[in-house]
C-alpha positions in Angstrom: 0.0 0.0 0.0 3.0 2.3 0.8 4.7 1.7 -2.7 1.1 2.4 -4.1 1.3 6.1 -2.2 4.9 6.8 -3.2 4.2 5.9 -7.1 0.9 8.1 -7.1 2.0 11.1 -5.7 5.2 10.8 -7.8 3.2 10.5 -11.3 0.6 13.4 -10.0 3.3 14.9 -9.4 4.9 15.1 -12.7 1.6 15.6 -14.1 0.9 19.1 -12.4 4.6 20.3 -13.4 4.0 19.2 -17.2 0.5 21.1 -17.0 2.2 24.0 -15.7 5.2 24.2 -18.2 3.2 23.5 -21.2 -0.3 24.5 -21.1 -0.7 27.3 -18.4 2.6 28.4 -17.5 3.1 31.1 -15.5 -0.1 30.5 -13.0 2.3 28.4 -10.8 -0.6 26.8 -9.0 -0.1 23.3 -10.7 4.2 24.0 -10.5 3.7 24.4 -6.6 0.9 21.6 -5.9 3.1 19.4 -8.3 6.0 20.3 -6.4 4.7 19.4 -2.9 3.6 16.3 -4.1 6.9 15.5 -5.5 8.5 16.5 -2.6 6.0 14.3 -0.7 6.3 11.7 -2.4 10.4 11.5 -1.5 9.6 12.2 2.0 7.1 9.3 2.4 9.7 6.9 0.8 12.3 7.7 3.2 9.6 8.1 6.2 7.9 4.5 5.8 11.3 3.0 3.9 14.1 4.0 5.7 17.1 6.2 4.1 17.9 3.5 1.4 14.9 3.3 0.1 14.6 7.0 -0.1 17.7 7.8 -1.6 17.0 5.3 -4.4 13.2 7.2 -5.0 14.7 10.2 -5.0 17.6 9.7 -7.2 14.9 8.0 -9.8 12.4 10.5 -9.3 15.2 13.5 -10.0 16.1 11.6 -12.7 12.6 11.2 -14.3 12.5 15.4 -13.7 15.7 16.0 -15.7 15.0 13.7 -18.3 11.3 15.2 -19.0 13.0 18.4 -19.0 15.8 17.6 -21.7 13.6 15.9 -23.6 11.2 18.5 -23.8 13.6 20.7 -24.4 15.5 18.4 -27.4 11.5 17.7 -29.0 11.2 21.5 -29.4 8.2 21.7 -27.6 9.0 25.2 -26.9 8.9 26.4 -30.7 5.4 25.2 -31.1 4.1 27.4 -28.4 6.2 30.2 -29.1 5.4 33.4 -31.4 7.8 33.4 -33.7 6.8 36.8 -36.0 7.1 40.3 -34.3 5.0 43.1 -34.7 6.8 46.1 -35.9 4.0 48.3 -38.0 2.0 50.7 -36.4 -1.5 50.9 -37.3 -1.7 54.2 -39.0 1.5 54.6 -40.0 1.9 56.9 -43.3 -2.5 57.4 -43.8 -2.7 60.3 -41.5 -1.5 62.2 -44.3 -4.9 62.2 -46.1 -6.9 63.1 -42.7 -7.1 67.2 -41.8 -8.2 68.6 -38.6 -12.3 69.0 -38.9 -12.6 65.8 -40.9 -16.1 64.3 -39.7 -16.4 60.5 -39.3 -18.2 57.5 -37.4 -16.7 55.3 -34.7 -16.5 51.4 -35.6 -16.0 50.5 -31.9 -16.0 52.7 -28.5 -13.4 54.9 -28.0 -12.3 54.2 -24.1 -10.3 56.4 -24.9 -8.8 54.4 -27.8 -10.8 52.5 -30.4 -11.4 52.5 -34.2 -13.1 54.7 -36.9 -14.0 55.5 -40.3 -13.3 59.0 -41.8 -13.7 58.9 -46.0 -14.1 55.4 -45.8 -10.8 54.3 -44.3 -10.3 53.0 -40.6 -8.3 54.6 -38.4 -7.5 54.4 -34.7 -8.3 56.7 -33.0 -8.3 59.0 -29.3 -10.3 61.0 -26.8 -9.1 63.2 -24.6 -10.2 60.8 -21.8 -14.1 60.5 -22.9 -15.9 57.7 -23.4 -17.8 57.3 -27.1 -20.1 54.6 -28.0 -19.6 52.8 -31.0 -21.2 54.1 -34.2 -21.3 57.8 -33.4 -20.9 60.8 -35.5 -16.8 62.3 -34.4 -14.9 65.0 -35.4 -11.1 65.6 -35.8 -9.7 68.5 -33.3 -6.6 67.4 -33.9 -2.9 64.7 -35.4 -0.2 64.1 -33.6 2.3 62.1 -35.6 0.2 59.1 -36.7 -2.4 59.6 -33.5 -5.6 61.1 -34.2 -7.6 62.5 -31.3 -11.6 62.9 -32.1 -14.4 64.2 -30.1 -17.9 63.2 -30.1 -20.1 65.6 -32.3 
């Protein structure tokens, strides 16, 4: 029965660490339960087996731990759930140019304070000086900063 406690909490164990280092990393919950029942597991093995005994779990489970790790690490598992393209445009980037100050428009979503609209049928994102506008409503341009284009509500 003890063996049967030693071997469970050692494969739960390894099960909440793989959770947390492939599907949800970075919530630790799963790391630190699957940690303690790791570390459990080795504690109960040399508790109920004596320091032998113990010595041989932990060495295998530490083992099993390093070789999951390298092997995960070899497989590329990291590359599949990695973003490998950066982002380096900017939304309106070089079509402010065809926008003046006063140019009327409609909002696509709400501006809280950023969000999108449409002035002479392009869409833009857009800015409020801090006020909230619900989505489809008439705005104006008061004024362009670079490629940022602050609106009020008409």
């Amino acid at each position: 029965m003890e063996w049967i406690i030693v071997i469970s909490l050692l494969i739960i164990g390894l099960i909440l660490i793989l959770i947390e280092i492939i599907f949800i990393p970075g919530t630790t919950v799963f790391g630190i339960i699957g940690s303690i029942c790791f570390l459990l597991s080795n504690y109960y093995a040399f508790n109920e087996f004596g320091n032998q005994v113990g010595l041989i779990v932990s060495t295998i489970s530490g083992s099993a731990l390093i070789i999951l790790v390298v092997y995960m690490l070899k497989s590329k598992t990291w590359e599949k759930l990695s973003l490998k393209k950066t982002n380096t445009s900017k939304f309106n980037k070089g079509k402010t140019k065809l926008l003046k100050i006063g140019d009327e428009g409609i909002t696509t979503s709400s501006l809280k304070p950023y969000g999108k609209g449409v002035f002479n049928g392009k869409v833009y994102e857009i800015k409020t000086n801090g006020n909230y506008i619900k989505e489809q409503k008439k705005i104006k341009i008061i004024d362009i900063l670079h490629n940022k284009i602050i609106v009020k509500n008409l």
